[in-house]
C-alpha positions in Angstrom: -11.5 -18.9 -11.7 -9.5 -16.8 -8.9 -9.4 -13.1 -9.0 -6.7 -11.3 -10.2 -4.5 -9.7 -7.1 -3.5 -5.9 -7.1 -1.0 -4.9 -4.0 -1.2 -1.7 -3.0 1.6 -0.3 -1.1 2.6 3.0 0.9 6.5 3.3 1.3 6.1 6.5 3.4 8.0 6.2 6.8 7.3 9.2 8.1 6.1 9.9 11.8 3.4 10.9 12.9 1.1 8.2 9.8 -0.5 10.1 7.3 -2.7 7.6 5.9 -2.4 7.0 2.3 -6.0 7.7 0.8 -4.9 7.6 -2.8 -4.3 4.1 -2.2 -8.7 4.0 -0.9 -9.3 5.3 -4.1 -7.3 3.3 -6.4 -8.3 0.2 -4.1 -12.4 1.3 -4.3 -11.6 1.4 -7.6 -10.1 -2.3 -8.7 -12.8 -4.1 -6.3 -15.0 -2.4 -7.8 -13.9 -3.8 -11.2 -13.2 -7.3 -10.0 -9.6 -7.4 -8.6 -8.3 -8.2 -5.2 -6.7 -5.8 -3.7 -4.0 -6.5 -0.8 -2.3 -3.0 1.0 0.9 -3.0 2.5 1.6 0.2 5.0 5.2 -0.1 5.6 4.6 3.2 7.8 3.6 0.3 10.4 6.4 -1.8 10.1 9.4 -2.3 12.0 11.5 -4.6 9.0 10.4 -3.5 5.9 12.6 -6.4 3.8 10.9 -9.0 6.0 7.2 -7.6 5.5 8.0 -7.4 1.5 9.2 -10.8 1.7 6.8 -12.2 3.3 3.7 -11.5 1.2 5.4 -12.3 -2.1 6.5 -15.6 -0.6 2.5 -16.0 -0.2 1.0 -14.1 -3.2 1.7 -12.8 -6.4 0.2 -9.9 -7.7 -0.5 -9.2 -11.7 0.4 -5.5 -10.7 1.7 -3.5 -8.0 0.5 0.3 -6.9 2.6 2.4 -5.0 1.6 5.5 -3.7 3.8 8.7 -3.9 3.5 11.8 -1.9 6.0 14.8 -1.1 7.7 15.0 1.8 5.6 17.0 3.9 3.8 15.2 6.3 0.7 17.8 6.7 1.4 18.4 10.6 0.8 22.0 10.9 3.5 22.0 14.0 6.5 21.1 12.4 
């Protein structure tokens, strides 16, 4: 019987990355309990519609996880 498929994703756009660690919790967390867990970091991506459609034309997740931070990117320069 296939594992049930969790997709993580990270919506934040901003420059320079600030990687998502929520999302390595949560994700720790759902492997640990049997799920598959996908993670999409749209900070990475250049078409955000086309990376979107792409996975769900390939998988289907029973749940989707999106991370949400303020909009401070941590960079002590700015």
């Amino acid at each position: 019987m296939p594992q049930e498929r969790v997709l993580l994703l990270n919506p934040n756009l901003m420059k320079p990355v600030v990687t998502p660690i929520a999302l390595d919790y949560l994700g720790w967390v759902l492997k640990k309990n049997g799920y598959d867990v996908d993670l999409i970091d749209l900070s990475f991506s250049s078409d955000i519609d086309k990376a979107l459609e792409q996975y769900f034309n390939i998988d289907f997740p029973v749940a989707v996880g999106i991370t949400v931070r303020n909009m401070d990117d941590a960079y002590y320069l700015r």
